[in-house]
PQR file with spaces between the fields and no chain letter, atoms N, CA, C, O and H, PARSE charges and radii, in Angstrom:
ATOM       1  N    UNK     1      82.102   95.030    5.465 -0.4000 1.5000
ATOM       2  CA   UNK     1      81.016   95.279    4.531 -0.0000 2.0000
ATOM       3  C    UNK     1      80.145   94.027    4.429  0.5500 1.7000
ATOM       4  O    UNK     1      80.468   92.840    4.486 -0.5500 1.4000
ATOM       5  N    UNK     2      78.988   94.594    4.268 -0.4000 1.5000
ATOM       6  CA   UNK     2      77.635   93.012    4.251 -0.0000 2.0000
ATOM       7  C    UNK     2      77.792   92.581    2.807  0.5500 1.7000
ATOM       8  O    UNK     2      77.648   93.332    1.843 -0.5500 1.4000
ATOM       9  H    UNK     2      78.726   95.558    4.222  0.4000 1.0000
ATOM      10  N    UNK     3      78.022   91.620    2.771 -0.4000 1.5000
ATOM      11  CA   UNK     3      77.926   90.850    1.431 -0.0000 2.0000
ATOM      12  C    UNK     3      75.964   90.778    0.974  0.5500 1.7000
ATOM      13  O    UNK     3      74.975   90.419    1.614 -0.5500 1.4000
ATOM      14  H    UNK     3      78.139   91.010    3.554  0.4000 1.0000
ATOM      15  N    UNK     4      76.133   91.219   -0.163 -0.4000 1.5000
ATOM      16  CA   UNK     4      74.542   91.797   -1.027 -0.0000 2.0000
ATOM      17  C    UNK     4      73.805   90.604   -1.042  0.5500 1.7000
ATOM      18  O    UNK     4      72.575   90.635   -1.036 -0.5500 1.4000
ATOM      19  H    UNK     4      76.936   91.510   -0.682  0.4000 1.0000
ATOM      20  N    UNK     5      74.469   89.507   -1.062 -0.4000 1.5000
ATOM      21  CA   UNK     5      73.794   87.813   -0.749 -0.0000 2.0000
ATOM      22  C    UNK     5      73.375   87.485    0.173  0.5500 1.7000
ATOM      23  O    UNK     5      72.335   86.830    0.236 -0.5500 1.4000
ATOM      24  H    UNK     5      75.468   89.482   -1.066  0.4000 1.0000
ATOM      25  N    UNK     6      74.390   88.016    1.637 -0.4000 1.5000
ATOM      26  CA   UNK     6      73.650   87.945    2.840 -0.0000 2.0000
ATOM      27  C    UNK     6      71.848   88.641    2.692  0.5500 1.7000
ATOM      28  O    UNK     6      70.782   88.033    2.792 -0.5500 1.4000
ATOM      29  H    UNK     6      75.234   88.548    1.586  0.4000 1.0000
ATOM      30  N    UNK     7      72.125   90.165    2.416 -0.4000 1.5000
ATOM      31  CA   UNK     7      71.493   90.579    2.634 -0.0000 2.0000
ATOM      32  C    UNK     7      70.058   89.991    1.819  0.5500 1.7000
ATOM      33  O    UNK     7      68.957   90.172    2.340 -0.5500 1.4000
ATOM      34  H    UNK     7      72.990   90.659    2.335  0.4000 1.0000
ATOM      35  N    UNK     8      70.184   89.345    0.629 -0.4000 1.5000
ATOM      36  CA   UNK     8      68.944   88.663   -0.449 -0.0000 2.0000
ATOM      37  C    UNK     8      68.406   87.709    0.979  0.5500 1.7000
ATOM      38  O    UNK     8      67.290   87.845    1.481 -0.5500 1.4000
ATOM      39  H    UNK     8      71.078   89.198    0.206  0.4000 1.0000
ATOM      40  N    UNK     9      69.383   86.816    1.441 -0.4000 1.5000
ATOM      41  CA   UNK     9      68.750   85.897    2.172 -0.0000 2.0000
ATOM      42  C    UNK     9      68.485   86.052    3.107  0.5500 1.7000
ATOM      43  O    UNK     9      67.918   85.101    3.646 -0.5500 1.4000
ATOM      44  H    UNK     9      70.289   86.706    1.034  0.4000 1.0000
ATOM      45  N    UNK    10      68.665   87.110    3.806 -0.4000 1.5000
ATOM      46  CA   UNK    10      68.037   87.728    5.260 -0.0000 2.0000
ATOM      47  C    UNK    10      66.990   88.382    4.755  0.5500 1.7000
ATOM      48  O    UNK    10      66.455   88.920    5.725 -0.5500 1.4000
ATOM      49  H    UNK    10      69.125   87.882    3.368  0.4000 1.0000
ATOM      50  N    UNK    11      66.350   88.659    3.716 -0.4000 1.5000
ATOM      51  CA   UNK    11      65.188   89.749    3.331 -0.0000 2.0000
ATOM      52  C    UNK    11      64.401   88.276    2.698  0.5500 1.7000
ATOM      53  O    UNK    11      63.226   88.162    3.046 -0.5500 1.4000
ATOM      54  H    UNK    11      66.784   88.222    2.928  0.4000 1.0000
ATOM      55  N    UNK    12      64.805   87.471    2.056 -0.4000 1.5000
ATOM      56  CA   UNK    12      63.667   86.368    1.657 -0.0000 2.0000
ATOM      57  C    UNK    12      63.459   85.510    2.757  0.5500 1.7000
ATOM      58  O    UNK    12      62.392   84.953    3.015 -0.5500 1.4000
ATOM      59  H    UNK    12      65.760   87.563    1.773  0.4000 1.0000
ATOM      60  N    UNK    13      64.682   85.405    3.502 -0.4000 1.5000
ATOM      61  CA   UNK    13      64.308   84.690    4.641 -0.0000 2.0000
ATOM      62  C    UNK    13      62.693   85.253    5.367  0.5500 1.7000
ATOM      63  O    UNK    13      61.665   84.598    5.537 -0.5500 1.4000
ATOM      64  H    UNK    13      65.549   85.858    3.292  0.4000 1.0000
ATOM      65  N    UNK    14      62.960   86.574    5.654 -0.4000 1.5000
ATOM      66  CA   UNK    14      62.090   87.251    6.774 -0.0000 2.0000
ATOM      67  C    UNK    14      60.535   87.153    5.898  0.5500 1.7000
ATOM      68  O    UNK    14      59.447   86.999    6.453 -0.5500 1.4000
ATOM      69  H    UNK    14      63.796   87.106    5.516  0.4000 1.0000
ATOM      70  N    UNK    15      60.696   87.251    4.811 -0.4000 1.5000
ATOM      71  CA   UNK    15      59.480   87.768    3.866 -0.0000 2.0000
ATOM      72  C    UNK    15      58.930   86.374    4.286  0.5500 1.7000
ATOM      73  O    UNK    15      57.708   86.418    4.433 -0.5500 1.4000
ATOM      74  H    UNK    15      61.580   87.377    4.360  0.4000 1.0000
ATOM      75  N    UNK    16      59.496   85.102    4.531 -0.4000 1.5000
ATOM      76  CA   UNK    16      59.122   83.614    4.761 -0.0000 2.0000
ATOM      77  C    UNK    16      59.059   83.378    6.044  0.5500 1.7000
ATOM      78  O    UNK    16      59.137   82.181    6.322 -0.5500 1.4000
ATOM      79  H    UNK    16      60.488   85.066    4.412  0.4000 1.0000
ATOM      80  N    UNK    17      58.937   84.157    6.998 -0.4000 1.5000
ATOM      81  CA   UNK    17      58.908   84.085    8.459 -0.0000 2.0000
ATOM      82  C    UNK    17      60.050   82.871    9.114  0.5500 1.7000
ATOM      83  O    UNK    17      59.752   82.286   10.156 -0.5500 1.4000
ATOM      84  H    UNK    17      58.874   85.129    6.773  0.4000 1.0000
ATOM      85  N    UNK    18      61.624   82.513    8.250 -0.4000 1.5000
ATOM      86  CA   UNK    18      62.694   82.050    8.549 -0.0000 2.0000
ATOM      87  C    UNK    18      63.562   82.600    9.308  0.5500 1.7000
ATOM      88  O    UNK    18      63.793   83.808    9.251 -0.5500 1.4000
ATOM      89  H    UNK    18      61.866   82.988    7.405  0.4000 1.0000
ATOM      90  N    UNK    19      64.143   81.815   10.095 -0.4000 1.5000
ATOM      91  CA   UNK    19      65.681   82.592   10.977 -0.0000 2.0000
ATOM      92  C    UNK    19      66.601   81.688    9.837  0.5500 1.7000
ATOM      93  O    UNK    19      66.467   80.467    9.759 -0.5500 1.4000
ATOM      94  H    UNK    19      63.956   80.834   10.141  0.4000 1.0000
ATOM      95  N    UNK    20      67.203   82.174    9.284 -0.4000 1.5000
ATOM      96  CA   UNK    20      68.458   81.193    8.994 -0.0000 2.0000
ATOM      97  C    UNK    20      69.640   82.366    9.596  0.5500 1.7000
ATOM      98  O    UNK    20      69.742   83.589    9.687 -0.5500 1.4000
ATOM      99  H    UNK    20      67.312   83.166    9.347  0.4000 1.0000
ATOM     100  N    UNK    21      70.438   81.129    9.932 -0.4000 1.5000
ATOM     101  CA   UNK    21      71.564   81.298   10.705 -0.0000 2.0000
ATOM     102  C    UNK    21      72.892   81.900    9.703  0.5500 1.7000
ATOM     103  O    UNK    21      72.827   81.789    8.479 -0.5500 1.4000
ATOM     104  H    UNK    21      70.355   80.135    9.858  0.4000 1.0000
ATOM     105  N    UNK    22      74.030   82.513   10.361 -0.4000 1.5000
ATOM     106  CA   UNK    22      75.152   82.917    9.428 -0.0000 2.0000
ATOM     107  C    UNK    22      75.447   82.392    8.555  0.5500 1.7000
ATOM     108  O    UNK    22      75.397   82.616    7.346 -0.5500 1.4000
ATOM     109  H    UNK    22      74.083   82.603   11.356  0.4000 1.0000
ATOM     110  N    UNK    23      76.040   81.057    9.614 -0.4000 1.5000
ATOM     111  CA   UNK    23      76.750   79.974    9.205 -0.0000 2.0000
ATOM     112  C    UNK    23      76.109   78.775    7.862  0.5500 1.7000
ATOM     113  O    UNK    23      76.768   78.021    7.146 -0.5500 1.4000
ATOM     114  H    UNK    23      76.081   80.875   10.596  0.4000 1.0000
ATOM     115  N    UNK    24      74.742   78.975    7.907 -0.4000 1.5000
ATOM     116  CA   UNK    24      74.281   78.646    6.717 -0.0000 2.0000
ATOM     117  C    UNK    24      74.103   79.170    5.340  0.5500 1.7000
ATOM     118  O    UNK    24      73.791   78.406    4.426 -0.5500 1.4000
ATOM     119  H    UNK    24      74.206   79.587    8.489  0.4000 1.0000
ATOM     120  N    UNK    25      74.309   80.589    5.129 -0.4000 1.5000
ATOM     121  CA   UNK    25      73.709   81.516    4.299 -0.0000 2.0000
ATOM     122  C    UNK    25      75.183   81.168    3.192  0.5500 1.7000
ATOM     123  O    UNK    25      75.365   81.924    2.237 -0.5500 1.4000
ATOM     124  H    UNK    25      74.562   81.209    5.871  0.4000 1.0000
ATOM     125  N    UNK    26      76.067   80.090    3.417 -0.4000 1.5000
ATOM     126  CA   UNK    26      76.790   79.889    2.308 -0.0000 2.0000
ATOM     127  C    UNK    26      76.003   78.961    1.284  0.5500 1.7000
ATOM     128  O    UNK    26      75.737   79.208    0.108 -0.5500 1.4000
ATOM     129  H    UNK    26      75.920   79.476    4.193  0.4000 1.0000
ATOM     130  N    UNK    27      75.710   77.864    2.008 -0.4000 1.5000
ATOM     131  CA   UNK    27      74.641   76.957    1.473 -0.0000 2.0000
ATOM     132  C    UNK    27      72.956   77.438    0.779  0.5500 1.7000
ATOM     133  O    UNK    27      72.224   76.837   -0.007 -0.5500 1.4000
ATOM     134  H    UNK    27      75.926   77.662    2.963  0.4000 1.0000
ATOM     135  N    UNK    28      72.845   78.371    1.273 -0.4000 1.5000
ATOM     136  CA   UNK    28      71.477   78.447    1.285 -0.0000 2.0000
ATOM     137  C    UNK    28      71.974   79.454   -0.529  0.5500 1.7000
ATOM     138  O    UNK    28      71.380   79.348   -1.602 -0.5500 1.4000
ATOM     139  H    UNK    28      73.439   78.859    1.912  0.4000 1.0000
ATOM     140  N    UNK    29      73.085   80.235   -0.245 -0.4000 1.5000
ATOM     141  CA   UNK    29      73.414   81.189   -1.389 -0.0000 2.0000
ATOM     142  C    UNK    29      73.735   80.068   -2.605  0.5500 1.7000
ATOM     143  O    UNK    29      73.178   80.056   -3.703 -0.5500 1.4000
ATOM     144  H    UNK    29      73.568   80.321    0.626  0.4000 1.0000
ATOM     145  N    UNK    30      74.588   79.296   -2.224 -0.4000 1.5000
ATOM     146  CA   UNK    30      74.570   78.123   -3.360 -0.0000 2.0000
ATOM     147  C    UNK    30      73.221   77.669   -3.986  0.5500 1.7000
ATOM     148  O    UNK    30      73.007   78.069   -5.130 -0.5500 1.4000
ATOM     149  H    UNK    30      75.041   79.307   -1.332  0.4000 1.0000
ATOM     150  N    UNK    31      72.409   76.993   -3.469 -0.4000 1.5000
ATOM     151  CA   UNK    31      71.085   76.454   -3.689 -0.0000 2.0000
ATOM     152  C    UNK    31      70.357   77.405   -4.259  0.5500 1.7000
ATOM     153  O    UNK    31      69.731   77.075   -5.267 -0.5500 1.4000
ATOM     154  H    UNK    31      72.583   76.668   -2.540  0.4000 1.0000
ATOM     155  N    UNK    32      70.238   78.960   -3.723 -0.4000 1.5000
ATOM     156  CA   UNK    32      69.791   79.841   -4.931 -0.0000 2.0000
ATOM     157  C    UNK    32      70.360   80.411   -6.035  0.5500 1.7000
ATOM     158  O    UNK    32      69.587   81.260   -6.481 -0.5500 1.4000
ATOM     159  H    UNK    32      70.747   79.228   -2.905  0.4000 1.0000
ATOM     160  N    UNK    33      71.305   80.331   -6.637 -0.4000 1.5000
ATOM     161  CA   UNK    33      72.293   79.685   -7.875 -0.0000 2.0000
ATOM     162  C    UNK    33      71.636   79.103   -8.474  0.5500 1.7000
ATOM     163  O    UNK    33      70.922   79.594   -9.348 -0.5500 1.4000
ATOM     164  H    UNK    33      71.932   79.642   -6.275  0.4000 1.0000
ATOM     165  N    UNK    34      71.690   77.575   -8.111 -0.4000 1.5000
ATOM     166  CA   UNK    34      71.272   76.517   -8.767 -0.0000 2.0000
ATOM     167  C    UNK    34      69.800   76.907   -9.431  0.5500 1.7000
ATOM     168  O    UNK    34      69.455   76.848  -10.611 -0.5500 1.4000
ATOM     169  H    UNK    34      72.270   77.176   -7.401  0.4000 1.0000
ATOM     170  N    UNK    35      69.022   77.341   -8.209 -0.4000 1.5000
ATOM     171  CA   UNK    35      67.419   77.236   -8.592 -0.0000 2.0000
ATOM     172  C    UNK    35      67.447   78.085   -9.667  0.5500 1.7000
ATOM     173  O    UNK    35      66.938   77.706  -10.722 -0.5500 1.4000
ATOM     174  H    UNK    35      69.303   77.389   -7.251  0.4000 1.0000
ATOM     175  N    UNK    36      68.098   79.474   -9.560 -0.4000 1.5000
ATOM     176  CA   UNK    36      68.416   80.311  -10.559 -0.0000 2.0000
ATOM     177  C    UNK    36      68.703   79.928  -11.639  0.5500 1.7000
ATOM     178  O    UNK    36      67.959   80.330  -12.533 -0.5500 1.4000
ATOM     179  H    UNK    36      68.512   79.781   -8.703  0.4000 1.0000
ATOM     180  N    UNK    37      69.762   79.093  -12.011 -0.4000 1.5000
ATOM     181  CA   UNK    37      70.188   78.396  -13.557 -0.0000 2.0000
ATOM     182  C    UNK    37      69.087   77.477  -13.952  0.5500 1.7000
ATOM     183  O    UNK    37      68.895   77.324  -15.158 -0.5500 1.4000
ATOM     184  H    UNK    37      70.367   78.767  -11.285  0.4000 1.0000
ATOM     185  N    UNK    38      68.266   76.784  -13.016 -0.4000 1.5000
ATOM     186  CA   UNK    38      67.061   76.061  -13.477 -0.0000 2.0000
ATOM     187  C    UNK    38      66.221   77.038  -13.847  0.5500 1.7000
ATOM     188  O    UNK    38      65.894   77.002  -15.033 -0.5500 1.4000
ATOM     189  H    UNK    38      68.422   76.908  -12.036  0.4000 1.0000
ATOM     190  N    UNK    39      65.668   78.104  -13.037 -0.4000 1.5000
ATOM     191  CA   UNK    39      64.729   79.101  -13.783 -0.0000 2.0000
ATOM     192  C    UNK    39      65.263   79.723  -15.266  0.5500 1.7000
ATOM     193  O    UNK    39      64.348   79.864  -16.077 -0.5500 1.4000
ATOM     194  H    UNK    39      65.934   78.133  -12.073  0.4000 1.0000
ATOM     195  N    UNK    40      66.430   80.064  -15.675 -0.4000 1.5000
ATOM     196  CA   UNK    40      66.964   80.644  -16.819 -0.0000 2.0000
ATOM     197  C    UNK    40      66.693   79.432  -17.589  0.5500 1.7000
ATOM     198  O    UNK    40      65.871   79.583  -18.493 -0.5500 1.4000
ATOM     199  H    UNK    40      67.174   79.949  -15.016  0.4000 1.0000
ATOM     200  N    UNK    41      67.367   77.856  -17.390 -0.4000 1.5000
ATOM     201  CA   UNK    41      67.020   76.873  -18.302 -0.0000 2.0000
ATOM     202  C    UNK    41      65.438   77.007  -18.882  0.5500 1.7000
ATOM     203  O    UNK    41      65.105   76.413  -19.907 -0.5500 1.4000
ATOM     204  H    UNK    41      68.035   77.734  -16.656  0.4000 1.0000
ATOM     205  N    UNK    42      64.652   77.715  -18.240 -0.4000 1.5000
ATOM     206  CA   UNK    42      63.123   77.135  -18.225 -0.0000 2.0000
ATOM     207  C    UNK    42      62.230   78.087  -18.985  0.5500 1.7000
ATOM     208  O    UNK    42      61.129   78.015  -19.532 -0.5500 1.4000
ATOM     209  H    UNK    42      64.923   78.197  -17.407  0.4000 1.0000
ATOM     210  N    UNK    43      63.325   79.175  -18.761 -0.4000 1.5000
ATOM     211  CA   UNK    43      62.700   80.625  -19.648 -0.0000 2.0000
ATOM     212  C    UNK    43      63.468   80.507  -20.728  0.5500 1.7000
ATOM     213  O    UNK    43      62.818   81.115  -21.578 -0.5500 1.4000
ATOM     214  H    UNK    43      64.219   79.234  -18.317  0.4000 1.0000
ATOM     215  N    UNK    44      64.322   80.160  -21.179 -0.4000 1.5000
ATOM     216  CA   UNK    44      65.346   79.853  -22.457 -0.0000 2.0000
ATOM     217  C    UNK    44      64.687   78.857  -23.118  0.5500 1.7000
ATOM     218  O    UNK    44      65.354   78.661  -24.134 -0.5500 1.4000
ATOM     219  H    UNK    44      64.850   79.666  -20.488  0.4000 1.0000
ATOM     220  N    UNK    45      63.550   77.959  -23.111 -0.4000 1.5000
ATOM     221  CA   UNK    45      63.233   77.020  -24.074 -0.0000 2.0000
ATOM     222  C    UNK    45      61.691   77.814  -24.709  0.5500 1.7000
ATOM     223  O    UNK    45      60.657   78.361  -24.329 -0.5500 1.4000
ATOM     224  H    UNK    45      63.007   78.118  -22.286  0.4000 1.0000
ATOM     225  N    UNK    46      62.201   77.533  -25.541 -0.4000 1.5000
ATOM     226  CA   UNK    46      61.070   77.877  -27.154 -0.0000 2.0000
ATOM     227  C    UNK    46      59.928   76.957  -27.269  0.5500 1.7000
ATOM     228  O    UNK    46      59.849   75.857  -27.816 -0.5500 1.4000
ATOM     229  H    UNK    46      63.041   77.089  -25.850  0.4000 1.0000
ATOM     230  N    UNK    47      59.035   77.682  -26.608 -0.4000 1.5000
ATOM     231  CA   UNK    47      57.768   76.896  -26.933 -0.0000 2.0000
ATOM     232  C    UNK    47      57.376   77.399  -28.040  0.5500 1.7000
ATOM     233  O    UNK    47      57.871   78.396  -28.564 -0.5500 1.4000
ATOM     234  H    UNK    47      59.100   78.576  -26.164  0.4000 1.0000
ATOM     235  N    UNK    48      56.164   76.531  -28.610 -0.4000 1.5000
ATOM     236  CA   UNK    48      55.271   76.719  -29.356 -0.0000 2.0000
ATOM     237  C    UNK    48      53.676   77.154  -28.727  0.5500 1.7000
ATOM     238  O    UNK    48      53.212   76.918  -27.612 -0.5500 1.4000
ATOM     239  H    UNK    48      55.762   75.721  -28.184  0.4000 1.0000
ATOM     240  N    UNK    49      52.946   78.000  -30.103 -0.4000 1.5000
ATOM     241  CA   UNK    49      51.866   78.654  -29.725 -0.0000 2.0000
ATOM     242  C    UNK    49      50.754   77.689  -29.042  0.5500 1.7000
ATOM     243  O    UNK    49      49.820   78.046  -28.323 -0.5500 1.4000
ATOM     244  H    UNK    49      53.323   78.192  -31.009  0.4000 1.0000
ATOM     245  N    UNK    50      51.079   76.427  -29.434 -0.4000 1.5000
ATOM     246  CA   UNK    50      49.645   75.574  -28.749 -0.0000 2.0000
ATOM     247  C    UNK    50      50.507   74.366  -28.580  0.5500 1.7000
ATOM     248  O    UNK    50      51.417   74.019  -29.332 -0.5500 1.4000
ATOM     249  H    UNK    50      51.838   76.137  -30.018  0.4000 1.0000
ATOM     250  N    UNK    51      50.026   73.665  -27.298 -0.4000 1.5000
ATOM     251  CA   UNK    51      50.714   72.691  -26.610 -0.0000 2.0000
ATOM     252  C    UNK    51      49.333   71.662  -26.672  0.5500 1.7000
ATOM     253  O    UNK    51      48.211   71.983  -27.064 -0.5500 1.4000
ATOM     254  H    UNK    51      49.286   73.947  -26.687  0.4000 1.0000
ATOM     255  N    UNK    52      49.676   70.637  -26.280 -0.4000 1.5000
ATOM     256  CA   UNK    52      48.876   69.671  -25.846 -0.0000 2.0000
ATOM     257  C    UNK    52      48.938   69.555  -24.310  0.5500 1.7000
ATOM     258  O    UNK    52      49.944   69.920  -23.703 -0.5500 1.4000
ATOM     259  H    UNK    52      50.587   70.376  -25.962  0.4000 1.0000
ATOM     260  N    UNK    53      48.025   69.123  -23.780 -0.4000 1.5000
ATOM     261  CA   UNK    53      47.691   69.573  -22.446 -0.0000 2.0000
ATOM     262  C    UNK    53      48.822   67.945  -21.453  0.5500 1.7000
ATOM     263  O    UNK    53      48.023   67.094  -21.062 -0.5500 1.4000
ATOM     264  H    UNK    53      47.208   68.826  -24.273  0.4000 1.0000
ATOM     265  N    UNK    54      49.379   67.806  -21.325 -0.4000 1.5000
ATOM     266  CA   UNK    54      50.707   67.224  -20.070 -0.0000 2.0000
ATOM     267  C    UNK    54      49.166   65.481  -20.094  0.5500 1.7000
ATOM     268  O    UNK    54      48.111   65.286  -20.697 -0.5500 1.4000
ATOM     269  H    UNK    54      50.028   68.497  -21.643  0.4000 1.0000
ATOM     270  N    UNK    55      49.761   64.917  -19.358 -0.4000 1.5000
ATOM     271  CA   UNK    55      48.972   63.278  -19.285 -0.0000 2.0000
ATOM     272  C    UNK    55      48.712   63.654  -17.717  0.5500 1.7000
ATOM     273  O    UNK    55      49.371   64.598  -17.281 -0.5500 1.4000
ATOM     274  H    UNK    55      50.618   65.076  -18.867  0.4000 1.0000
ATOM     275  N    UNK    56      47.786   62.980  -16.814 -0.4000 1.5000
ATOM     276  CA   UNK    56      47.488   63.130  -16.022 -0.0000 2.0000
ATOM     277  C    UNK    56      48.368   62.252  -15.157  0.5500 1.7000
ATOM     278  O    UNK    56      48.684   61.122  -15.530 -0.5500 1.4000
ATOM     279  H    UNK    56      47.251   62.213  -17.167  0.4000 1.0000
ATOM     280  N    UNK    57      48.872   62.901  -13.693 -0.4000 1.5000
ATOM     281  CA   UNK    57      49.968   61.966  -12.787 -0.0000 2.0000
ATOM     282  C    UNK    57      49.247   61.442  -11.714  0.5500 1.7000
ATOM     283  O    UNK    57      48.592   62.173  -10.971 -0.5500 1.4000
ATOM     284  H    UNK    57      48.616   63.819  -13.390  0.4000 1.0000
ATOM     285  N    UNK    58      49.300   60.519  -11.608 -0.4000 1.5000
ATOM     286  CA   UNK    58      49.120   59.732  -10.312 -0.0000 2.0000
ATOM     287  C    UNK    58      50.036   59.048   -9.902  0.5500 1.7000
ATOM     288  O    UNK    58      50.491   58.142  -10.600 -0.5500 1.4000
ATOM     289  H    UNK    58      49.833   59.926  -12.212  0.4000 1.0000
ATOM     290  N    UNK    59      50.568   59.359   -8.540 -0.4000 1.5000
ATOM     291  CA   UNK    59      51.709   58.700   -7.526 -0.0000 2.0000
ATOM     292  C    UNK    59      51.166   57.178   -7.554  0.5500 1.7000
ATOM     293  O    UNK    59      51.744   56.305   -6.907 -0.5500 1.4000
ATOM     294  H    UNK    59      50.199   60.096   -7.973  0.4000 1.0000
């Protein structure tokens, strides 16, 4: 049976014009985890109705 993870990363892969290989799709499944718990961290914080606009970055 295809593991449903393979299949996420063979379908985002392709949508990204990527080959990733078998043998990577353990790693690659980890790393989208992670990005995942960063996106939930990011939707879980309580903003307020009006922000002040960020300082400008220069490298």
């Amino acid at each position: 049976m295809t593991d449903p993870n393979d299949t996420e990363i063979a379908v985002l892969a392709r949508a990204n014009g990527l080959t990733i290989p078998a043998e990577f799709h353990a790693g690659v499944r980890s790393n989208l985890e992670l990005l995942r718990s960063y996106g939930a961290l990011i939707e879980g914080l309580d903003l307020p109705d009006r922000l002040e606009p960020a300082f400008r970055y220069e490298p």
